[in-house]
Backbone as a chain_set.jsonl record, in Angstrom:
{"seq": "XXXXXXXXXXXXXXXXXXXXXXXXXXXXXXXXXXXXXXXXXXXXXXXXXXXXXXXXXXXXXXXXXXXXXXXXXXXXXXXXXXXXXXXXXXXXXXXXXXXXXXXXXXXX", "coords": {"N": [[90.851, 101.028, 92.479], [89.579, 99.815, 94.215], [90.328, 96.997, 94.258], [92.707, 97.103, 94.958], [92.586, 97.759, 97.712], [91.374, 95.23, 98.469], [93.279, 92.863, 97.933], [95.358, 94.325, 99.675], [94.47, 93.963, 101.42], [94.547, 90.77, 102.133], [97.056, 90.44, 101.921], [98.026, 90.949, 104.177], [98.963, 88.932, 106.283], [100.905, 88.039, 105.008], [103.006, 89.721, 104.685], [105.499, 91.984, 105.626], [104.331, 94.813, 108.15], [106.258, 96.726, 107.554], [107.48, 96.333, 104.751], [104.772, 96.763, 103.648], [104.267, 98.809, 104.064], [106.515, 99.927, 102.822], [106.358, 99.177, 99.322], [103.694, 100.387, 99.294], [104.719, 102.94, 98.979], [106.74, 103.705, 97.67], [105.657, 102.763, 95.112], [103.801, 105.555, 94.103], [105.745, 107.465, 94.551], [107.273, 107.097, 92.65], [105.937, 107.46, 90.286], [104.698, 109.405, 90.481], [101.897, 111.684, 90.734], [100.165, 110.043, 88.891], [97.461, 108.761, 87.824], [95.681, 105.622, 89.089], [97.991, 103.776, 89.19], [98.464, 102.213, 91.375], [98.052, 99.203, 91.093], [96.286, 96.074, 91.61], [98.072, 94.006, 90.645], [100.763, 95.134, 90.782], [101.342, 95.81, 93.046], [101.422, 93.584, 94.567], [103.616, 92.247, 93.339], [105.597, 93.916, 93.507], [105.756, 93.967, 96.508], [106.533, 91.139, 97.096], [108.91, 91.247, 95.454], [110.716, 93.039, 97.185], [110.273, 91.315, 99.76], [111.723, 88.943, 99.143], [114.168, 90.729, 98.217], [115.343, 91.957, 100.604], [117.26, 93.865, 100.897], [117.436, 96.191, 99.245], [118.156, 98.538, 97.077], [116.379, 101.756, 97.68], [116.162, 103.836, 95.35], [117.014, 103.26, 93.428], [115.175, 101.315, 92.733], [112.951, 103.075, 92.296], [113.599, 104.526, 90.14], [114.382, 102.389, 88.066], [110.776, 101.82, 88.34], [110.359, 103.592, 87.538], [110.99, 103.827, 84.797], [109.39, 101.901, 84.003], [106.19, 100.826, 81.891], [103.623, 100.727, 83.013], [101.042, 99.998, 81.965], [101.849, 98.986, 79.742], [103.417, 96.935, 80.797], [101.278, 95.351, 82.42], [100.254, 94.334, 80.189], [102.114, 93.226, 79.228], [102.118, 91.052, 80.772], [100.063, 89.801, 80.746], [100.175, 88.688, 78.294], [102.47, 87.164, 78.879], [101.712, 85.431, 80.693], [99.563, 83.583, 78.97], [101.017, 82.436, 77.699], [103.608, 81.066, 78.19], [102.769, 79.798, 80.958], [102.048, 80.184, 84.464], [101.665, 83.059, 86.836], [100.446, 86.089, 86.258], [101.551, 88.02, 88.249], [104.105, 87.068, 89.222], [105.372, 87.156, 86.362], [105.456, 89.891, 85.927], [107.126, 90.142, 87.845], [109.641, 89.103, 87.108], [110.552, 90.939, 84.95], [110.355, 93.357, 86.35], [112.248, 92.74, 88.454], [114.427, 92.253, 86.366], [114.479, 95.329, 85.396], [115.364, 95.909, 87.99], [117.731, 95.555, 88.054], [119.537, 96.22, 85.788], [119.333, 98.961, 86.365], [121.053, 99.551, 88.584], [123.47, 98.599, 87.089], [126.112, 100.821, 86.744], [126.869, 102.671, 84.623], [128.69, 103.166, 81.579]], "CA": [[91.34, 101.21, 93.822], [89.09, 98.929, 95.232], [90.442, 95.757, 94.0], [93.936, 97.58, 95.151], [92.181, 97.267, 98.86], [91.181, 93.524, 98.914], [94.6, 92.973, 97.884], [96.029, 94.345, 100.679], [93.626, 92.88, 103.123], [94.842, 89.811, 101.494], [97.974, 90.645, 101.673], [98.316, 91.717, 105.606], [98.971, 87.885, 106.676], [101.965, 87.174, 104.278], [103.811, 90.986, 104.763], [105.231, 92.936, 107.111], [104.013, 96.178, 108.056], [107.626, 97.544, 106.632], [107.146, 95.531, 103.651], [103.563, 97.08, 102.962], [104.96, 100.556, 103.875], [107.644, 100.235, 101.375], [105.445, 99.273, 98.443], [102.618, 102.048, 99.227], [104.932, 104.55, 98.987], [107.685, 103.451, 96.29], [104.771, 102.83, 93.853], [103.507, 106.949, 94.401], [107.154, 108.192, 94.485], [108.067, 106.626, 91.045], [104.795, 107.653, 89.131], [103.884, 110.924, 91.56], [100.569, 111.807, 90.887], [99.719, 109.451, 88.017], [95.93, 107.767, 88.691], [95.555, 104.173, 88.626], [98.688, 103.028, 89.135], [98.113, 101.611, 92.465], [97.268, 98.16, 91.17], [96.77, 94.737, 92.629], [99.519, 92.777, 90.256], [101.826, 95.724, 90.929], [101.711, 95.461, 94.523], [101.77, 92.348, 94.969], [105.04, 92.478, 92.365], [106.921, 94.402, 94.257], [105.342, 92.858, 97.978], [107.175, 89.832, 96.554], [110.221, 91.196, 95.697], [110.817, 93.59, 98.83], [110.62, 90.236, 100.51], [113.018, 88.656, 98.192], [115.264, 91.241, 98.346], [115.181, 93.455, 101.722], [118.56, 95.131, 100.958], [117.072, 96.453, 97.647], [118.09, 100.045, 97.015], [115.211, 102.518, 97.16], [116.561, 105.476, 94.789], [117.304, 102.292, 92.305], [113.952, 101.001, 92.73], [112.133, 104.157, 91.998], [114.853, 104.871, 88.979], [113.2, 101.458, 87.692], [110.039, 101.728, 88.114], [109.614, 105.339, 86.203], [111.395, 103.5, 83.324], [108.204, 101.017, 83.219], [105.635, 101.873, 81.587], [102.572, 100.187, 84.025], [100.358, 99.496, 80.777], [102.511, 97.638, 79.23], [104.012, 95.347, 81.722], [100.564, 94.516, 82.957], [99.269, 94.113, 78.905], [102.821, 91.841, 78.492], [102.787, 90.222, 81.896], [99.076, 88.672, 80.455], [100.278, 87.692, 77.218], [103.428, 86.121, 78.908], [101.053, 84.268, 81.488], [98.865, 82.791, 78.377], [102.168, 81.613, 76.312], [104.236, 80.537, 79.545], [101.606, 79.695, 82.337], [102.492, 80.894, 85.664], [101.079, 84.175, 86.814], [100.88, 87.737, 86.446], [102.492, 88.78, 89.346], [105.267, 86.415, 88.885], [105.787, 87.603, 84.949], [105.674, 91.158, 86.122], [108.308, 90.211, 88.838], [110.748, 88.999, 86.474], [110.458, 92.857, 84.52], [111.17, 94.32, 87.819], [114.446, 92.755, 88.414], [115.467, 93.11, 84.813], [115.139, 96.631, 85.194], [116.083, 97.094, 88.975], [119.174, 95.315, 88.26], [119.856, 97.092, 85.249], [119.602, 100.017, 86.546], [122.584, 99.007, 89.145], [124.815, 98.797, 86.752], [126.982, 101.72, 86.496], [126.984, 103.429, 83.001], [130.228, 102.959, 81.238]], "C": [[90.729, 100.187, 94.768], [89.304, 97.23, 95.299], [92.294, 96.117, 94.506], [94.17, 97.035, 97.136], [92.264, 96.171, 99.414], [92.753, 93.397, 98.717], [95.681, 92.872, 98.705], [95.478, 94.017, 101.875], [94.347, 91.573, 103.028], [96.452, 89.497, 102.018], [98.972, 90.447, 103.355], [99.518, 90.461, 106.257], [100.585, 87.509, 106.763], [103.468, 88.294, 104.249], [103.902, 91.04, 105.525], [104.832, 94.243, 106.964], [105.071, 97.019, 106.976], [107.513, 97.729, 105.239], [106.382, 96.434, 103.068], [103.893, 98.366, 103.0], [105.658, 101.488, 102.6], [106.682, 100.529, 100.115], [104.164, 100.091, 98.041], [103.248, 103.173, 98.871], [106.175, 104.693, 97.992], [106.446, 103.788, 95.452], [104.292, 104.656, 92.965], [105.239, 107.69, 94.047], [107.581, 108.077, 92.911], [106.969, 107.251, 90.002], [104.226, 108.805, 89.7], [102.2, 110.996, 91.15], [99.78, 111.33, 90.346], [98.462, 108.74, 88.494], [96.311, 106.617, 88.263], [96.641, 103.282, 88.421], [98.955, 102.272, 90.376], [96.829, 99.841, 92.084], [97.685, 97.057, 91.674], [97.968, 93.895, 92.477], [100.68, 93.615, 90.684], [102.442, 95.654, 91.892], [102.178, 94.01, 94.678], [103.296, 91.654, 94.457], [105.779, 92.575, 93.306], [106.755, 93.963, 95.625], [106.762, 91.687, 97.863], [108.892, 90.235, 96.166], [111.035, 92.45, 96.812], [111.431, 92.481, 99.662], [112.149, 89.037, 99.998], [114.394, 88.966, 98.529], [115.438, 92.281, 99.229], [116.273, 94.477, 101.77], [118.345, 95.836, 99.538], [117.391, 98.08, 98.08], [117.004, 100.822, 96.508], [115.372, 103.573, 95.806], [116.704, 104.099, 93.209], [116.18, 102.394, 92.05], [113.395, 102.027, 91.839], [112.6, 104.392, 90.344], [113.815, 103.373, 87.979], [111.773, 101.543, 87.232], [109.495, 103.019, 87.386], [110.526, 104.762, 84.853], [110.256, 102.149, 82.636], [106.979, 101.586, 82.674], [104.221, 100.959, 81.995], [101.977, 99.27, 82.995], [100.893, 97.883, 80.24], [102.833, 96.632, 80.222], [102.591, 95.143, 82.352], [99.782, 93.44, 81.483], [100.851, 92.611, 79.021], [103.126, 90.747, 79.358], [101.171, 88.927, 81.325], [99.442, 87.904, 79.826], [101.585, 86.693, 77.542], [102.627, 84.607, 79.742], [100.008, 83.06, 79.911], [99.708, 81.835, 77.845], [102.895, 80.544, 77.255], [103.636, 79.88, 80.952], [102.473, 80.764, 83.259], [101.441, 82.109, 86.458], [101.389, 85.285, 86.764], [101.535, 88.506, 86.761], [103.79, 88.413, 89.356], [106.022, 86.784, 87.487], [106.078, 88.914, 85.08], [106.831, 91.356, 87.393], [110.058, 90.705, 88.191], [111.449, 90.161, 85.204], [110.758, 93.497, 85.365], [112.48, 94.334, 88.192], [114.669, 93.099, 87.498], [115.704, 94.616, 84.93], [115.581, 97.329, 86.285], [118.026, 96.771, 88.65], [120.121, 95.97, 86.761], [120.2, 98.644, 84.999], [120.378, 100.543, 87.353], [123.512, 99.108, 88.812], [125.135, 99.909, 86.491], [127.154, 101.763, 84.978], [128.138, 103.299, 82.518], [130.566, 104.007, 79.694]], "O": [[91.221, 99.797, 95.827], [88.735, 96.426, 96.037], [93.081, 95.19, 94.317], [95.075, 96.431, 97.712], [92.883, 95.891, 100.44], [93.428, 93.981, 99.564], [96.582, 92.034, 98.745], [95.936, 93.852, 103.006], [94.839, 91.261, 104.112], [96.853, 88.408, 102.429], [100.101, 90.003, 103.567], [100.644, 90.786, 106.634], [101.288, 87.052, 107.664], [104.607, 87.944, 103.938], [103.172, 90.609, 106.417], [104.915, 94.836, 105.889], [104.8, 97.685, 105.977], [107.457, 98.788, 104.614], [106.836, 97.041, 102.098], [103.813, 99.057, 101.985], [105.595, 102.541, 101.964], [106.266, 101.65, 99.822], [103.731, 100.371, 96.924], [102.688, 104.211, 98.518], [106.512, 105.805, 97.589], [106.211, 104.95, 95.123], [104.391, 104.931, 91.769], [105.468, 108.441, 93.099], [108.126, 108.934, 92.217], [107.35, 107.485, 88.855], [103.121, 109.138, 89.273], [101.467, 110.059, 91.464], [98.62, 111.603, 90.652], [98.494, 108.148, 89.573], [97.076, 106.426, 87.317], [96.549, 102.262, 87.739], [99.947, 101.554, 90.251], [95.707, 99.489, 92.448], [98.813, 96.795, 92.092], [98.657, 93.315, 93.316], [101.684, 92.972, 90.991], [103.659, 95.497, 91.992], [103.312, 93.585, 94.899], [103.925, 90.779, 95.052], [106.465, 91.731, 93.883], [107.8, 93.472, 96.051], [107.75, 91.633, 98.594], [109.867, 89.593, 96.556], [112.248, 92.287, 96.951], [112.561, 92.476, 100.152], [113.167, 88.621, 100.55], [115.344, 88.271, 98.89], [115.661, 93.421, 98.822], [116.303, 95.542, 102.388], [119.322, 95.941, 98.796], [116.998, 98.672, 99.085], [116.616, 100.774, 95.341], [114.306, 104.032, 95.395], [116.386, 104.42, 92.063], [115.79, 103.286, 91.296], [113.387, 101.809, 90.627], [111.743, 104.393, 89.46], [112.749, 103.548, 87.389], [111.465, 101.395, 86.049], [108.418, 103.251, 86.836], [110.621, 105.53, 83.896], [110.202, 101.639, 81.517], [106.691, 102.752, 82.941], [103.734, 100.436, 80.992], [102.215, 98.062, 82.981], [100.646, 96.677, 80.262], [102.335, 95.506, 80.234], [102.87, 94.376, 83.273], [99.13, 92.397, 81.546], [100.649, 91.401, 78.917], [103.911, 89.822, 79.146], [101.163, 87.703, 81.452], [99.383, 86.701, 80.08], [101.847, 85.711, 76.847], [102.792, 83.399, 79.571], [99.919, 81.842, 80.064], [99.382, 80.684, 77.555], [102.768, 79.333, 77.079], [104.37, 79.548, 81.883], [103.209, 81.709, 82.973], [100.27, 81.742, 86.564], [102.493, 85.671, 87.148], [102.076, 89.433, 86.159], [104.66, 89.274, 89.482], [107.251, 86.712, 87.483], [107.005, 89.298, 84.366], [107.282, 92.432, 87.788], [110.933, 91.553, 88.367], [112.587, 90.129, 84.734], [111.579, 94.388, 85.147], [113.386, 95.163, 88.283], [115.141, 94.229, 87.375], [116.781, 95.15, 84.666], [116.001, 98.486, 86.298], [119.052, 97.407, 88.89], [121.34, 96.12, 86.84], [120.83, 99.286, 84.159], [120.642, 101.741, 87.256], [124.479, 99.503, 89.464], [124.277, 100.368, 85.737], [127.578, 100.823, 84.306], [128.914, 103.338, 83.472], [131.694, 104.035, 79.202]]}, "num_chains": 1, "name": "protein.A"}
């Protein structure tokens, strides 16, 4: 939690309040009472695409992010950063869309 903090001190500069609103309270909504999922790459994930995408549907979102499974996408966002460079937050971005926009599409 405390590296969740700096983070968002960090963070204050480059967000908007809205922004940081959103992401505090999506993250909690999708994983309800789960500990420790309030982390720095996560935020900063979704920070990033919030901004991206400000017409993003919340009820999607959420739908999304309870189909990730935290662990993993932070265990495969490392091993993509070692194979691929880049970073973390950016590897764990491109998992976010995949599954907000998958979860968009209409079932057939």
């Amino acid at each position: 939690m405390t590296c969740a903090i700096g983070t968002l001190l960090k963070m204050i500069a480059e967000y908007s309040e809205k922004q940081m609103t959103w992401v505090l309270t999506i993250i909690p909504e999708a994983n309800g009472d789960e500990k420790g999922v309030l982390r720095p790459n996560l935020i900063r994930s979704l920070a990033k695409f919030i901004k991206e995408h400000p017409d993003v549907d919340r009820a999607t979102m959420v739908y999304a992010l309870e189909e990730i499974d935290m662990d993993d996408l932070e265990k495969d966002a490392r091993s993509h950063r070692k194979i691929q460079g880049g970073t973390i937050t950016d590897a764990m971005l491109t998992v976010i869309e995949w599954k907000y926009n998958a979860a968009k599409k209409p079932l057939m």
